[in-house]
N, C-alpha and C positions, 0 to 999 in steps of 0.2 A: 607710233603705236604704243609705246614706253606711257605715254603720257594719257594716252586713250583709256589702256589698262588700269593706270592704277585712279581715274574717275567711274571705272566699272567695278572698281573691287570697291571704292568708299561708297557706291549705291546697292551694290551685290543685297543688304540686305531688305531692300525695299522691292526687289523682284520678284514676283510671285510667279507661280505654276496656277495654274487655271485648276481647281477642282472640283469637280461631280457639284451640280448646283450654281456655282458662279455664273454674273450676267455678264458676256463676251460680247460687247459691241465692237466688233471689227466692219461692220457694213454700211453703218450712219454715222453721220457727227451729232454727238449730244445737243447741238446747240445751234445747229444746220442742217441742210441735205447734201454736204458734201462729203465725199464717199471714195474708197481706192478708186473710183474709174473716174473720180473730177479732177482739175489742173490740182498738184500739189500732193495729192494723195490724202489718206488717214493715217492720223497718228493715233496710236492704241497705247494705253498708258499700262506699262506692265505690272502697275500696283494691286489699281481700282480696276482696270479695265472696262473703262470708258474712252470712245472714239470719241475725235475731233479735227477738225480740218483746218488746213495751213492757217486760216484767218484766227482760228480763236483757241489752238493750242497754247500761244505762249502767256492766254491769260491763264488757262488750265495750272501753267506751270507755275507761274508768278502764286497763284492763289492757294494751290497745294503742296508745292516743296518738289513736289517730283520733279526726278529729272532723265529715266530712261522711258522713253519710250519706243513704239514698234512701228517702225513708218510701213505700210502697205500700198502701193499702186498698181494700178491695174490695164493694160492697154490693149484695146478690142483688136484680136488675132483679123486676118483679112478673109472676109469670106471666102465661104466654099459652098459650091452644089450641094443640094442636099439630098438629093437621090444620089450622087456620084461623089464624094469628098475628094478623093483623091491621095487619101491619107493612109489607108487602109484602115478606117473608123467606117463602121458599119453605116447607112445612111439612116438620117431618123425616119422614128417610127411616128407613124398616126396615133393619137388615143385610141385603144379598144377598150379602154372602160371610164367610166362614169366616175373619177378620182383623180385625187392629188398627191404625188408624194410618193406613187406606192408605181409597181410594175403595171405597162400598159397605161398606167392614168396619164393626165395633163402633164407636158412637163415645162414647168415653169423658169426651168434655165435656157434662157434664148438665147445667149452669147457666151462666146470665149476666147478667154483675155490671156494674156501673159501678166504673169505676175515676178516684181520684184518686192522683196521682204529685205528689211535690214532695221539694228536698232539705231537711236539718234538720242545723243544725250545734251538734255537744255541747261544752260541756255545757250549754250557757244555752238549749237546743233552737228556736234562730230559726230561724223556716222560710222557704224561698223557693219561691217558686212559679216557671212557666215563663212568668208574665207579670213579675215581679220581676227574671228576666233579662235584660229585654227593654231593660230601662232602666240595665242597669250595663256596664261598659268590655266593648270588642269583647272582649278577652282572654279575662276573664271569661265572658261571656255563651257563645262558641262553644265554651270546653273543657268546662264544665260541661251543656250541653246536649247536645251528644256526648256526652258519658256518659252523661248521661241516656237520650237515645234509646239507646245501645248495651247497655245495662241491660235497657231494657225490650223491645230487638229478640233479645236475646241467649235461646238456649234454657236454660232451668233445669234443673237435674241433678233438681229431682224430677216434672219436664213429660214430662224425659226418659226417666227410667223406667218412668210412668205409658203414656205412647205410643211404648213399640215398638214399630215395625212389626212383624209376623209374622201371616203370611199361612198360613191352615193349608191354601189350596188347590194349594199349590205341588206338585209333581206329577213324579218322574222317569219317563223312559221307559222301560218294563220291557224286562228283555231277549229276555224272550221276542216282539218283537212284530213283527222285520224276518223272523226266520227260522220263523214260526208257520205249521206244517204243517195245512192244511184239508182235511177228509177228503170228495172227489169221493163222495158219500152218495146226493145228488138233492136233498137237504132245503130249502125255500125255505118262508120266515118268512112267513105272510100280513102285513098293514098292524096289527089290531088282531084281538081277540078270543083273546087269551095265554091258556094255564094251565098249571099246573106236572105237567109228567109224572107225577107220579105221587102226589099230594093234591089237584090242579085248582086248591088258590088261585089269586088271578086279579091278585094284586098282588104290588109285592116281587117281581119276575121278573127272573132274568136267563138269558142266551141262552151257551151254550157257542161260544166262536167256534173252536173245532176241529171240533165235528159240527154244531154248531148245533138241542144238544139244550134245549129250557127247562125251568128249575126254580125254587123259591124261595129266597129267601136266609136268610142266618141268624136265628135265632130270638134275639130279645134278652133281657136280662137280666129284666125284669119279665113274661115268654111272650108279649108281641106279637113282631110281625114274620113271619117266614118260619117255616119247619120243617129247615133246615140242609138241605133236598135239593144243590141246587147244588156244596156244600159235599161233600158223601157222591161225588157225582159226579168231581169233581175224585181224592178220593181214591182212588175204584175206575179210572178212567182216567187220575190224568196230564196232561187239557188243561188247562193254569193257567189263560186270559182267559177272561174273560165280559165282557158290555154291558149293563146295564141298561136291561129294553123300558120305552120311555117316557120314558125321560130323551135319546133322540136329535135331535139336530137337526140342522140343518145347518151348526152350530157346534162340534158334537160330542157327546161321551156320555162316560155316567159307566161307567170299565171299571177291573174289577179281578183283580188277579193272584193267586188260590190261592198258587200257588207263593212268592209273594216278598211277600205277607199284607199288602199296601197296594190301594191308589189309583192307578193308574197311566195312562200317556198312550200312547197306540197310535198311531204316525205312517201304520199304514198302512190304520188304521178304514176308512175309504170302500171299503176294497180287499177287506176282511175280511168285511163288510157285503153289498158285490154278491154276494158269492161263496154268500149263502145267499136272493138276491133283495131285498134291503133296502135303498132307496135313500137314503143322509143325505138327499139336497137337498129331497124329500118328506114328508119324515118332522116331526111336530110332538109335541111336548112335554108327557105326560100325566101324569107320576109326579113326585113329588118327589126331585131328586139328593141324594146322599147327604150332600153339603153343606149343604142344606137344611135337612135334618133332623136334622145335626149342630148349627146355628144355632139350631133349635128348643128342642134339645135345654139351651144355654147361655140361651136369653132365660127358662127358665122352672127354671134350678137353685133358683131360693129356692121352689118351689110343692111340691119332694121332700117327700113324706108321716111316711115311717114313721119315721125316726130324730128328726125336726126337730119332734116333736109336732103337726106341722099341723091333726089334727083336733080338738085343744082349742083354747078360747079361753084362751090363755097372758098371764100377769098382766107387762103390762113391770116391771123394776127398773130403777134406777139408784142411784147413790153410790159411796163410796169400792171398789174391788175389785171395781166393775159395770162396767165399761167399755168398750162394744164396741169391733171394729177394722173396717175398712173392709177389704175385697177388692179386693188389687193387680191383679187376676185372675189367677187359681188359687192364692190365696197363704192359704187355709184351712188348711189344713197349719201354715203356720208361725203362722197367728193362734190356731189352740188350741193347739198347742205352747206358746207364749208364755204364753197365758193361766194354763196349768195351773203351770208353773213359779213363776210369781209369784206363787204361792199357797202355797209351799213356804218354810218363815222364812228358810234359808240363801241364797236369793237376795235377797229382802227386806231379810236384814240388810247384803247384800254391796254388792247395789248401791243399796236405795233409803232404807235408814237415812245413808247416806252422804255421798248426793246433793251437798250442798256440796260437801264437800270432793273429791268426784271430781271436780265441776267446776271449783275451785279449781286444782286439777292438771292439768286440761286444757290439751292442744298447742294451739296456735296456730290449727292448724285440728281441732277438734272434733267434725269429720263425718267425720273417719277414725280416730277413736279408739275401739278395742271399748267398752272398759268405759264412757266416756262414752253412749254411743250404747246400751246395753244400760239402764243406770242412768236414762236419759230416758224411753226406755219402760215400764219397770218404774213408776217415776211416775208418768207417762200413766196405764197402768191400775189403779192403786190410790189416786190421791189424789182422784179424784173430779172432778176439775177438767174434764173432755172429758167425762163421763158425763151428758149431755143430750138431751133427746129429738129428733129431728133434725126442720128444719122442714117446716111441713104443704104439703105437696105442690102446692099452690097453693087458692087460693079456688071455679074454676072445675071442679074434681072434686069428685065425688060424695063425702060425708064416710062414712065407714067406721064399720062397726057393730061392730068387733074392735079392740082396740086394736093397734097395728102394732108397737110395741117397738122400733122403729129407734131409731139412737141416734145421734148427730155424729160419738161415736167418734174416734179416730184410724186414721192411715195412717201406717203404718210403713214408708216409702220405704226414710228413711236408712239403717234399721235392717237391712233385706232387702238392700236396696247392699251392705253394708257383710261382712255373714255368708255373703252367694251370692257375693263380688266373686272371681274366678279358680275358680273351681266350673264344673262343666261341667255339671249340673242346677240345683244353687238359686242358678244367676245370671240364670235364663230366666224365661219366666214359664209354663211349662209345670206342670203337676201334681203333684206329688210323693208319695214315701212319708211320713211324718211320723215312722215309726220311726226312719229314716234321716236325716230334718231333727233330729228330737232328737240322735239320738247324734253327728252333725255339729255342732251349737250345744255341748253338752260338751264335744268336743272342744277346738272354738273355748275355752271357757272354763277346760280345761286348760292352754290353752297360755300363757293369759292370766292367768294365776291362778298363774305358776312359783314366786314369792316372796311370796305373799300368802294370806290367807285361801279356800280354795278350794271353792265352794259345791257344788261338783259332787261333793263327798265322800258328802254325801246320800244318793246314790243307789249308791255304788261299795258290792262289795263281792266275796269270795272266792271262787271254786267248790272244790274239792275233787273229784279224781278220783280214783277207787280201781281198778285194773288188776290182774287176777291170772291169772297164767300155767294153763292148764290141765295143761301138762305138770307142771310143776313144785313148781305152788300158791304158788309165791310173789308178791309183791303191790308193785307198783311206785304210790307216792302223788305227784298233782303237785296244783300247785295256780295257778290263773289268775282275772284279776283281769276283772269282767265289770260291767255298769250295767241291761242288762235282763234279764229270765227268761224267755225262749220256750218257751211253752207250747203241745205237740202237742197236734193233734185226730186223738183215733181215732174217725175214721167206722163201724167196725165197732162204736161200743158206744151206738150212738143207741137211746135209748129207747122211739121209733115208728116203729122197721124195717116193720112190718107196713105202717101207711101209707104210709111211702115205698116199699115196694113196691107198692102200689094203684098210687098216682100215678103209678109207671114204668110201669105197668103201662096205666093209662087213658092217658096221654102216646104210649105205642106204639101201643094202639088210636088215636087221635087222627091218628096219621103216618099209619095206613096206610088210614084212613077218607078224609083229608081234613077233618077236624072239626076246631072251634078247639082248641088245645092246654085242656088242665084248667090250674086255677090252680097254680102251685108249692107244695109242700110245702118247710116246711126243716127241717131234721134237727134232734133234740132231747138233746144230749150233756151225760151228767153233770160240774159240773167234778172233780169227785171221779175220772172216770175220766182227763181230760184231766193232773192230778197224777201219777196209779198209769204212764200213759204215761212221764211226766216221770223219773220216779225207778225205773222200772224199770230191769234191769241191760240191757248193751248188749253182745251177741254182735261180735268184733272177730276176721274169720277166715284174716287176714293179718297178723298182730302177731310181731314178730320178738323170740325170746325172749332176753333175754341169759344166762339161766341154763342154757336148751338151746343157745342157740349157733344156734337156727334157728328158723325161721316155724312159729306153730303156732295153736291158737287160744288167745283171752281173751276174759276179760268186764270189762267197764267199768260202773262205778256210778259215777253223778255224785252229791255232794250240798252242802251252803252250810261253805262253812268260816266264814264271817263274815256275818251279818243286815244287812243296812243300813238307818238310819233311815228311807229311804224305799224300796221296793220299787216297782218299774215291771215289767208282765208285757204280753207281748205277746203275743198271739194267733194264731199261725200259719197265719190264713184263707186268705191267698196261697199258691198254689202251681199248678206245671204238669201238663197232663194228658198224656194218653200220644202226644199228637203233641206235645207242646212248645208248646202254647197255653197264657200263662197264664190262671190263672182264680180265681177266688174261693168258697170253701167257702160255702155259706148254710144257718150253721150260728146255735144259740139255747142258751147254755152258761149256765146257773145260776149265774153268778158271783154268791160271797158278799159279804154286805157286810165282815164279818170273818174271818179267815183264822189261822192256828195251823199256822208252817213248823216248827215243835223238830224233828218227829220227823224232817226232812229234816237237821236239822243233821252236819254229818261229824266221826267219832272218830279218826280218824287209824290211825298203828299198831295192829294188838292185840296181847294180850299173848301171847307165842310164836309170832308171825307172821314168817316171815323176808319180806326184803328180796329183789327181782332184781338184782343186781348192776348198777353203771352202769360200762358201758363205753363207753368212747370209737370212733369211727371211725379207722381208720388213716389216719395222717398225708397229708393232700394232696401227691404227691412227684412227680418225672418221671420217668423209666426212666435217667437217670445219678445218683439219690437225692440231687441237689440240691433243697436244702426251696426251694420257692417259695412267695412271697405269696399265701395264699388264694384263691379266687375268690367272694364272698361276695354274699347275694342281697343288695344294695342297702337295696328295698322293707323287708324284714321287719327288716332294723336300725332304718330308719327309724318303723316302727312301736313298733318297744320303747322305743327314745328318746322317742316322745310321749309315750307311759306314762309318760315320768317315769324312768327305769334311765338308768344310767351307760353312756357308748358304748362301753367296754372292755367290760363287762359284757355288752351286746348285739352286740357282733363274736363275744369267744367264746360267746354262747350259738347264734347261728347257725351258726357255726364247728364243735362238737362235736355240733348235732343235722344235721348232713349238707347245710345247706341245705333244711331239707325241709317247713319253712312256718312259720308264725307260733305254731299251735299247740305247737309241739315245741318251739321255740326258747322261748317263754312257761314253759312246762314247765320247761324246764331253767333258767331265771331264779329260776322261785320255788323250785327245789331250792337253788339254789346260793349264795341272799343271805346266808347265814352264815359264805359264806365268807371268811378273811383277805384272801383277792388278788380278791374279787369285784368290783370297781373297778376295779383293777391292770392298765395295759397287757400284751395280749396277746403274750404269747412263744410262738414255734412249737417243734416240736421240731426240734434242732437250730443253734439258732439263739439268739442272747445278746440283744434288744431287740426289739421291737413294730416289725411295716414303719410309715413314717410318719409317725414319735415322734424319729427322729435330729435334736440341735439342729441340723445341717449340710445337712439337706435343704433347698432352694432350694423359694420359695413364688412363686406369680406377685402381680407387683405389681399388675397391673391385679385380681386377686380379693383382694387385701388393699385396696386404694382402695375397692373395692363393700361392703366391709365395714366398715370404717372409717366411708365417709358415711352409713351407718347409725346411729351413736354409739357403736362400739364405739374401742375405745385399738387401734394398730400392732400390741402385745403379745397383744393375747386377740385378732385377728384372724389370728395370726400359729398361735398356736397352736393353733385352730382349723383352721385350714387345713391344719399337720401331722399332727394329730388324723385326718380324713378323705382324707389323700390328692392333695390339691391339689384338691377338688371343689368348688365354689363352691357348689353348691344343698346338699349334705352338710355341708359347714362352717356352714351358714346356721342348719340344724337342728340342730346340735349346740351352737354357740354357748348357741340358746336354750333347749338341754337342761340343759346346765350353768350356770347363770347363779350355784347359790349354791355352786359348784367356781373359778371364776374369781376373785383375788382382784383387788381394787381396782374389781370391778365398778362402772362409772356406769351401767347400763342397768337399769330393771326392767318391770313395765308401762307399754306404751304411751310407749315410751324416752323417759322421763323419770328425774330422777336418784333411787339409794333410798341408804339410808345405807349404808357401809359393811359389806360381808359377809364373815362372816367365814371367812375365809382358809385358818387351822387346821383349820374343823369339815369333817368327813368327809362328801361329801353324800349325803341320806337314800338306804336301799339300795331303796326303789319307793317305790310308788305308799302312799298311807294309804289304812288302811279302819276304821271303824265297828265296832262290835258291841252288840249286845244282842238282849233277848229275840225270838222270830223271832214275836212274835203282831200283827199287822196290822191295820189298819180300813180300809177304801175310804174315799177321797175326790174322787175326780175319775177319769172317764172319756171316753177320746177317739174316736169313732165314724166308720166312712166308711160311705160310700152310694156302690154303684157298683162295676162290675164290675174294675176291676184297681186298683193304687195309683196307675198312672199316669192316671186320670182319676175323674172323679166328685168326690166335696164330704166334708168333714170337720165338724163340730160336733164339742164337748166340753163336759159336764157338768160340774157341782162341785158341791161341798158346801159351802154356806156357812151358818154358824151354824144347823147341822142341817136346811137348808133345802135341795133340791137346786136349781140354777140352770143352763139350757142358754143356752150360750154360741155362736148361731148368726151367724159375723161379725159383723156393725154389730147384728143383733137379742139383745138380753138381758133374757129374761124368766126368773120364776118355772116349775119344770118340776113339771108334772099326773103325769106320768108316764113315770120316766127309763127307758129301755130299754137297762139293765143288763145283758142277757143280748145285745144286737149289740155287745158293745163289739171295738174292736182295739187300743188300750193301755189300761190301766186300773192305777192310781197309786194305792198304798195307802201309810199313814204307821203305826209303831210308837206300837202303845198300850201307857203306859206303867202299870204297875200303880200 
C-alpha cells in the first residue's frame, strides 16, 4: 500500500472534485456503449471526467497522461415481486400523471444493481479501494475520497438526459375563462344519469359551460371514443369550454378549450359549475381524465397491432447489422432513421470503415464531436457487439410462449445530445417527424463533411423545372438541388370509392342513430396514380412574364435532372383539414418493390424552343437615386451557404430575385454557376466595390476574439466578418462555408488541423450530385402509427440479405409480413445492370 500511496500523492494534483456545471459522464463510454453494467465496468477519469470502457481506456491514458481513474460496476440485484418485494421497499407504483422525473410520473429506473466503486491507477492498473484509503496519509485519504463521493454524487450527462423532467399536465389558463358569458337558460345538470344530445352515448361527455348543453367528444383514431358531437357544437355556436362529466371533484375537472384546441384550467370552475346547479364539493369521480388515458395510452405503445406485426409469432434475430436501440422516450424517430442509414455503404464507409482513425483524431473531449459520435453508433449497430438478447425478466414471471426479441441494444444518449443540442424540437424529448429528423441529420452531416468525403451525396440529387409562358410560349428552365421525393396522394383515384362511400355512409347512419360507429375503411390508391399526380404539369396563375412584361398564366412541369444512388420518397399522409386540424390520410398505396424513373428524367431545352428572357429588378435606390446597400433577407442567404454556394454568389442571387424566397433565389443559383463573376463580390449599380469587402472597414474586436477562440487565425476572422457585415452569427456561417476559399486554413472537421488547402483552386461552384440510371429497388421502409407526426411510434423495415427485417426499438425480429403499402418513407437504392 506504501507504494500505492505514494503514486496517489504524485497524481494528488491532477484529481478534481466535480463542480456545479461540470460534464460527469459516469453512465456511457465516450467512444462506446459500454457502461458500469457491461463486462469490465467504466472508467471515469477523475480529471476530465470522461467515461470509458475496458476496451479504450488505456488509449484515454496513453493519450492524455492521466493516470487515476474511478472504476464503476454495476451487477443487476435478482428480481423481486413487485407488488410484494419482500424487502420492506414499498411496491411500485403505477404512473398517476402524464410526466417524467417528477412524483407519480413515469419512472424510468427499471433496475437495481449493486454497485462497486474503487480508484485504479494507469498503467500498472493498482486498485484502491475506500477501505485502502483508510489507511494512507490524511492528505491523501480526504482529496481522493472527495472525489470520489463528488463522482458519485455528481449527476451524469446521460442520467441527465434520460430524466427530464416534463410534466405533460402543465396546463395554461385559457383566456376565455374570467370573461365566459353563461347563457340565464334555466338548464341545471342532474348528479348522474348523462347522455349525449343527440346519439345518447352515455360516456366520453362533456358539458358546454356557456349553455350547459351535453355532448360526446371526439371520435379517435382507431373509431372508439365519442362521435365529434361536442366538437360540431362548438363549431355551430362559438362556446369554447366544456367539463368533462365525471372527471369532477372537488379538486377539480378536466376542461377544454375548442377554441385554443388544448387542456386548459378554469379559475372560475366552481362559479361556472353553480351557475348550471353542479356542486364541485359533492361531486365524485367516475370517468377516466384525459390524462389517464393519455398514460394508458404510452404504458401499452409496444402492444400497437398493425404496422409492428403483433399478430404473428416473429422469429427474433441478432448479429452484425441486427442491433436494436433503446427508447430515449419518443426517440423512435431518430432510432429508424439511424438504423436505415447505416445500411447505406456511404455512411458505412465514412464513418465505420474508419472508426480508428476517427478516433485517433478525436478532441480531447469526444462527446462533443459529430463525426466521432456518429461513427460510434454506426458501430454500435453493425458490429454485432450490443446485439444480445436482453435479460429474462426475472425468474418469478410467468415464462412466455412467443419469443420476445428484445435485445440490450443501445442508447443513443450521446448521440441525440449531440444532433438535437440548440434545436427547438430534437433537443426535447417530445415526438417528432422523421422526415424532418433525416433531413436535419443531413444537414448536420453537410456541414460536417465541408472538406471531406461526403456521404450524404447518396441521396442528393437535381430537379429540373420547366416553365412556359402561356402568352408567349416561351420556356424558362431552373434547376434545384433536393434529397427527398414527395409524393402526392390524390384521394380522388382510390380504387374502392364505392366502399368508402358505404362506410360514410353507414358512419352517418351510426351518428345519427347513436350506434357504435362501423369499423374504418381506408382508401386503396394506386401508386401509379400517386406518380401521374407527381409529374403532371402545374397550372401557375400569377407568374410574372418577363417576355410580356406582365402577370399572366403558366404551366410548370417538374422532372429529375440527375437520379441519385439512393432515392428517399416520402409520402404526403400529413396534412390539414379545412378547419386547420392536422390529420393523417389512412391511405393503403401499392408501393413497388422495383421502380423505373427514366421516363421522369428532364431534357432540357428543345430544339426551336426560345428562352423568357431574364430580367433583372430595378435597382434598390431612394428618391435622391443614391444607390444604397441592399436590404437583403438574412435567412435565405443563409440557407444557400449550407448548400454549399459561395456568399457572393448567394447575396446576389437573393439580390436579383427580389428577396422573394429560397425558391427563386435557388433558381437563379443553378442558372447562373457558369458564370465568370459567379463567385465575385457583389457590385451594385452605381457603385465601384461590394458593401463590406473594403480592407478599411473597422471589425469589432470583441467578434474577432469569438472567432479566433474557435481556432480560426485574426486573418480569416477578419475577413469573414467583412465578408458579412460585421454580423457575428453571419460570419460564423460563412467562415464554415468557405473553408476550401480560405487560404492557410488550420480548421477542418471537428477543428482539428487538415493539411494545407489549396489557395489558388476556385471553390467548387454547388453542391455535387450523382447520376445514373433512374431504375430502383426497395430496401428499407419507415412506418408510423398514429394520428399526426407529433405523436404516435415509428418502426422501420429492411432488407437484409433478401430477407425483410422489422426494426421495432430494442425488438429485432425476422418480418412474416412487411406492410409495404403503410409506409411513410420508403428508401430505394440503384440497381445496377
Amino acid at each position: 500500500m506504501a507504494e500505492v500511496s505514494e503514486v496517489l500523492m504524485s497524481v494528488l494534483s491532477t484529481i478534481r472534485v466535480p463542480r456545479p456545471g461540470d460534464r460527469v459522464h459516469k453512465d456511457e463510454c465516450a467512444l462506446s456503449f459500454s457502461s458500469p453494467e457491461s463486462e469490465g465496468g467504466l472508467y471515469v477519469c477523475m480529471n476530465s471526467f470522461l467515461g470509458f470502457g475496458s476496451q479504450y481506456v488505456d488509449r484515454h491514458h496513453t493519450r492524455s497522461g492521466q493516470r487515476a481513474y474511478l472504476h464503476i460496476s454495476r451487477t443487476r440485484k435478482a428480481p423481486e415481486d413487485e407488488e410484494n418485494s419482500g424487502s420492506g421497499d414499498p411496491p411500485k407504483k403505477k404512473p398517476t400523471r402524464l410526466a417524467i422525473g417528477i412524483e407519480g410520473g413515469f419512472n424510468v429506473e427499471h433496475e437495481q444493481y449493486e454497485e462497486e466503486v474503487k480508484v485504479v491507477l494507469f498503467p500498472d492498473r493498482q486498485e484502491v479501494t475506500s477501505d485502502d484509503l483508510a489507511t494512507m496519509p490524511d492528505l491523501v485519504r480526504e482529496r481522493v475520497s472527495l472525489a470520489m463521493a463528488g463522482l458519485m454524487s455528481a449527476d451524469s450527462v446521460s442520467h441527465a438526459l434520460q430524466v427530464q423532467q416534463w410534466d405533460g399536465e402543465v396546463r395554461a389558463e385559457s383566456r376565455h375563462a374570467v370573461e365566459l358569458k353563461q347563457l340565464d337558460n334555466g338548464t341545471k345538470i342532474p348528479p348522474s344519469g348523462w347522455r349525449c344530445e343527440v346519439c345518447d352515448l352515455q360516456e366520453n361527455l362533456w358539458m358546454n359551460l356557456s349553455d350547459g348543453r351535453v355532448f360526446c367528444g371526439r371520435r379517435y383514431f382507431d373509431g372508439s371514443g365519442g362521435n365529434n358531437h361536442a366538437l360540431l357544437h362548438f363549431q355551430q355556436t362559438g362556446h369554447p369550454l366544456a367539463v368533462k362529466l365525471g372527471t369532477i371533484t372537488p379538486d377539480g375537472a378536466d376542461v377544454y378549450s375548442y377554441d385554443e384546441d388544448d387542456m386548459v384550467l378554469d379559475p372560475k370552475l366552481p362559479e361556472h359549475l353553480s351557475h348550471f346547479g353542479i356542486d364541485m364539493m359533492t361531486m365524485e369521480k367516475t370517468e377516466h381524465t384525459m390524462t389517464e388515458l393519455e398514460i394508458a395510452v404510452n404504458q401499452r405503445v409496444g402492444e400497437w397491432e398493425v404496422i409492428q406485426e403483433s399478430g404473428a409469432t416473429l422469429r427474433p434475430l441478432s448479429g452484425p447489422g441486427l442491433t436494436g436501440m433503446k427508447n430515449l422516450g419518443n426517440s423512435c424517430y431518430l432510432n429508424s432513421v439511424m438504423q436505415v442509414l447505416f445500411t447505406v455503404p456511404d455512411f458505412q464507409s465514412k464513418y465505420v470503415s474508419n472508426i480508428d482513425k476517427i478516433f485517433d483524431e478525436a478532441p480531447s473531449d469526444p462527446t462533443q464531436d459529430f463525426k466521432t459520435q456518429v461513427a460510434k453508433l454506426g458501430y454500435g449497430l453493425l458490429s454485432g457487439e450490443y446485439s444480445k438478447p436482453a435479460p429474462d425478466p426475472g425468474e418469478g414471471s410467468e415464462p412466455s410462449s412467443e419469443p420476445r426479441g428484445d435485445q440490450v441494444g443501445i442508447a443513443a444518449r450521446m448521440f441525440k445530445a449531440l444532433v438535437g443540442r440548440g434545436h427547438p424540437e430534437f433537443s426535447t424529448n417530445r415526438q417528432q417527424d422523421a422526415q424532418e429528423f433525416l433531413l436535419h441529420f443531413i444537414n448536420m452531416v453537410e456541414r460536417n463533411c465541408r472538406s471531406g468525403v461526403n456521404p450524404s451525396e447518396a441521396f442528393r440529387f437535381l430537379v429540373e423545372e420547366r416553365i412556359v409562358c402561356q402568352q408567349s410560349q416561351k420556356a424558362k428552365y431552373t434547376q434545384r438541388v433536393d434529397y427527398i421525393l414527395q409524393l402526392p396522394v390524390p384521394m380522388d383515384q382510390a380504387t374502392n370509392t364505392e366502399e368508402l362511400q358505404e362506410a360514410e355512409r353507414r358512419r352517418e347512419e351510426a351518428d345519427s342513430s347513436g350506434a357504435p360507429p362501423p369499423a374504418p375503411v381506408r382508401a386503396c390508391i394506386p401508386f401509379t396514380a400517386c406518380m401521374a399526380a407527381l409529374s403532371e404539369p402545374e397550372t401557375l396563375t400569377d407568374f410574372w412574364s418577363s417576355a410580356a412584361q406582365a402577370k399572366t398564366t403558366a404551366t410548370k412541369t417538374t422532372r429529375f435532372a440527375s437520379f441519385p444512388d439512393h432515392m428517399v420518397i416520402q409520402v404526403k399522409k400529413f396534412t390539414f383539414g379545412q378547419d386547420w386540424v392536422p390529420k393523417k390520410l389512412d391511405v393503403s398505396i401499392d408501393v413497388p418493390d422495383t421502380l423505373d424513373l427514366t421516363a421522369l428524367r428532364g431534357t432540357g431545352q428543345q430544339p426551336g424552343e426560345e428562352l423568357l428572357p431574364e430580367v433583372a429588378p430595378p435597382p434598390l435606390m431612394t428618391p435622391d437615386v443614391e444607390v444604397k446597400a441592399p436590404v437583403l433577407d438574412d435567412s435565405t442567404v443563409s440557407q444557400l451557404c449550407e448548400m454549399g454556394f459561395p456568399l457572393e454568389a448567394c447575396r446576389k442571387a437573393v439580390y436579383y430575385t427580389g428577396n422573394t424566397g429560397i425558391d427563386a433565389a435557388m433558381n437563379w443559383v443553378m442558372g447562373h454557376m457558369d458564370d465568370p463573376d459567379f463567385s465575385a463580390p457583389m457590385v451594385l449599380p452605381g457603385t465601384s466595390s461590394a458593401p463590406g469587402t473594403t480592407p478599411t472597414e473597422s471589425v469589432s474586436e470583441e467578434h474577432l476574439a469569438t472567432i479566433v477562440s474557435m481556432g480560426f487565425s485574426r486573418d480569416q476572422a477578419t475577413r469573414a466578418l467583412r465578408a458579412t457585415s460585421n454580423v457575428l452569427e453571419r460570419a460564423v456561417d460563412w467562415i464554415f462555408s468557405h473553408l476550401d476559399d480560405l487560404e492557410s486554413m488550420e480548421v477542418s472537421e471537428g477543428g482539428r488541423s487538415a493539411a494545407e488547402s489549396e489557395g489558388s483552386r476556385e471553390p467548387p461552384p454547388g453542391p455535387k450530385v450523382r447520376d445514373g440510371p433512374g431504375k430502383y429497388e426497395l430496401f428499407a421502409f419507415i412506418s408510423h402509427m398514429g394520428t399526426s407526426t407529433m405523436c404516435g411510434h415509428y418502426v422501420c423495415h429492411i432488407k437484409k440479405d433478401q430477407q425483410w427485417v422489422i426494426f421495432n426499438d430494442q425488438k429485432v425480429c425476422a418480418s412474416e409480413k412487411p406492410p409495404k403499402d403503410l409506409g411513410y418513407l420508403y428508401f430505394y437504392r440503384r440497381v445496377t445492370e
